[in-house]
NUSE-479801 format. One record per residue (C-alpha): x, y, z. Coordinates in steps of 0.2 Angstrom, whole numbers. Layout:
// NUSE-479801
    px    py    pz
     X     Y     Z
...
//
This chain:
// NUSE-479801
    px    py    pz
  -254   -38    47
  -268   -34    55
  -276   -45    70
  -285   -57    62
  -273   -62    51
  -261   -63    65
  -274   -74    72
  -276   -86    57
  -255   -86    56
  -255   -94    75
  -267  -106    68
  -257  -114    55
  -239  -113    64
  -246  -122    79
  -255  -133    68
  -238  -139    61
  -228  -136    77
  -238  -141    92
  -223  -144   104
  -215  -128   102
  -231  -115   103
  -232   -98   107
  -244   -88   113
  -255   -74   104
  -243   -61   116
  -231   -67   113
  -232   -71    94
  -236   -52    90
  -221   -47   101
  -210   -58    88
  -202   -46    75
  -208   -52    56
  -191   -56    50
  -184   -67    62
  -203   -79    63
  -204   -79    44
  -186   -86    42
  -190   -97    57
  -206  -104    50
  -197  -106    32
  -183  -116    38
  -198  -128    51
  -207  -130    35
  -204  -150    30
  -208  -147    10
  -193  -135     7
  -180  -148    16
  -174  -148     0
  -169  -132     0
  -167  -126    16
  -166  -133    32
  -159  -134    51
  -142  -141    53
  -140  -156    63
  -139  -148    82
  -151  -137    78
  -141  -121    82
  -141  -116    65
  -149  -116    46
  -143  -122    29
  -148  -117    11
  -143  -129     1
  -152  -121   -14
  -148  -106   -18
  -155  -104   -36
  -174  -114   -30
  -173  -103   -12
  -173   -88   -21
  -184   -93   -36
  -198  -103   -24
  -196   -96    -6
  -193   -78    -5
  -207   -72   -17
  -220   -81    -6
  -214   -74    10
  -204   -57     6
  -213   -54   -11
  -193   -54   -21
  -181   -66   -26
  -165   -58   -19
  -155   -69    -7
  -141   -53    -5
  -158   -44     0
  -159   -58    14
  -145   -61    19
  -141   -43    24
  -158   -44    35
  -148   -58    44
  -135   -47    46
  -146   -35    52
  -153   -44    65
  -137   -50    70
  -134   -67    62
  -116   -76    56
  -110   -84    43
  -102  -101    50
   -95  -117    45
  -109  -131    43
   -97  -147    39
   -95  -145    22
  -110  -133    18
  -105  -113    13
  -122  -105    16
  -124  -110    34
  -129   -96    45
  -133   -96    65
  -139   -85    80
  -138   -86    98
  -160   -86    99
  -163   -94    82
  -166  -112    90
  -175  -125    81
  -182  -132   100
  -186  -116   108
  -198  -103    99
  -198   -92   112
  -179   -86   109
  -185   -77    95
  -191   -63   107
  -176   -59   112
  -170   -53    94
  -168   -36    89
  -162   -26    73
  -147   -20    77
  -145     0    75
  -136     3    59
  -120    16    59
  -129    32    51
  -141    32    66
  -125    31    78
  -119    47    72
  -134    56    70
  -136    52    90
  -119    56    94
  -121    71    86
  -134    76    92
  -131    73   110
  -113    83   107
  -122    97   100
  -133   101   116
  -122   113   124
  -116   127   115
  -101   127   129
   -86   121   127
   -80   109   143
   -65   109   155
   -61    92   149
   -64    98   130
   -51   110   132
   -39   100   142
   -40    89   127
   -38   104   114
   -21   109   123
   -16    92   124
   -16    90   107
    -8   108   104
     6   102   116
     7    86   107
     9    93    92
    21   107    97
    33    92   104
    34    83    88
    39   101    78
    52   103    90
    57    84    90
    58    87    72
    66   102    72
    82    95    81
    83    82    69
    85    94    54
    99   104    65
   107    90    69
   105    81    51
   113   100    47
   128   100    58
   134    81    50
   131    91    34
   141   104    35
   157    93    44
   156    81    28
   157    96    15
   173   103    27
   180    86    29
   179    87     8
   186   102     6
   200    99    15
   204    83     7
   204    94   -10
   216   108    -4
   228    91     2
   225    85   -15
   232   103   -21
   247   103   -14
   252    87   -18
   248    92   -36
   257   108   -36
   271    96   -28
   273    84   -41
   272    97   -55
   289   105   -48
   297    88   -48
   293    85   -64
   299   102   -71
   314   101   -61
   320    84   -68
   317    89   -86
   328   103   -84
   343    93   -76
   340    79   -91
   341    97  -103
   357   101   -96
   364    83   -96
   364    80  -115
   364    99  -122
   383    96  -127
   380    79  -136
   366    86  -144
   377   102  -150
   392    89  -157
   379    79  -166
   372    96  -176
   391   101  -179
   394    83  -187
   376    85  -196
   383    99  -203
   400    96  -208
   394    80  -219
   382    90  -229
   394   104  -231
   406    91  -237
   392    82  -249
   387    99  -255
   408   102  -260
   410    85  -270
   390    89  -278
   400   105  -285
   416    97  -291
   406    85  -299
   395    98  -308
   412   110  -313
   419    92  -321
   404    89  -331
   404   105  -339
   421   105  -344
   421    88  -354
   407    95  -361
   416   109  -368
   428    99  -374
   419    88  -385
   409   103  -393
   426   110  -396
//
């Protein structure tokens, strides 16, 4: 905006607000963001859809779809109310609580009684300009500092500790290891011997129980075989007396 339309702005915001004027200084000095969301949050026809909260201390849109649709294109030429609400943010504004209101948003020196706060407000530098700065200003000296290396070897040091920290635990993790598997294997040679053990007491007492009943079992087969020699003698008699009656009939 040049001067004179500058000039013709002051006109028509004191004409609407004569108790809180500014001067033409002072007016200029006001970034464009923070005065135009002042002057559309003063301006009595958009009550409706935007206004000041009770205390003063902060602004409502209670309109959403008509802000956007209404207010924006006459003052930011878009209808975006993201696009807004991340200038608010930029120049440091808060989302709060107004009573039962979502869209409520609030800053220090956005004051609906005092104008002149408005001077005071800044954009706030955004995060890629931080590190631009930062690394640029590291970037001066192509030397490396005392306290740039006392950091380096800090954090060799540091890191050497937690190798060796680590490396202990793996021994030591080792050295349980290694107890278990012979605390194992001796459990399995003990096991050995007692099955070795009980494989000789078992042979041993079937041999006695051998020897015990080897004569019973020998009077038994000699009694086995005496009744079928006998049963095999009367099987022959009865065969010889067979064929000699039938001799005698054919004779």
């Amino acid at each position: 905006l040049n001067m004179q339309t500058k000039a013709e702005d002051i006109d028509e915001i004191q004409s609407r607000d004569p108790h809180n004027q500014m001067s033409v200084t002072e007016f200029i000095n006001v970034p464009s963001f923070p005065l135009k969301a002042y002057e559309i949050v003063s301006d009595p026809k958009y009550t409706e859809i935007v206004r000041w909260n009770k205390e003063g201390d902060a602004f409502i849109i209670t309109n959403k779809n008509e802000f956007s649709d209404k207010v924006l294109p006459k003052y930011f030429k878009h209808k975006n109310l993201s696009t807004f609400v991340r200038q608010l943010n930029i120049y440091g504004f808060k989302k709060t609580k107004c009573k039962n209101e979502d869209n409520c948003f609030a800053h220090p020196d956005f004051k609906r009684d005092d104008k002149r706060l408005l001077l005071n407000m800044k954009r706030k530098a955004t995060k890629g300009k931080k590190a631009e700065n930062k690394s640029t200003t590291s970037s001066d000296s192509p030397f490396i500092t005392k306290e740039e290396v006392n950091v380096m070897f800090e954090s060799v040091n540091q890191r050497i500790d937690e190798q060796n920290k680590r490396i202990d635990q793996l021994n030591q993790t080792n050295k349980e290891f290694k107890n278990s598997v012979l605390c194992l294997y001796n459990q399995l040679e003990k096991s050995r011997e007692r099955v070795v053990q009980l494989e000789k007491v078992i042979l041993d007492n079937q041999m006695n129980v051998s020897n015990t009943h080897q004569p019973i079992m020998n009077e038994k087969y000699a009694e086995q075989i005496k009744d079928k020699a006998i049963s095999d003698k009367h099987i022959m008699m009865d065969n010889n007396l067979y064929n000699m009656f039938t001799s005698f009939v054919k004779c």
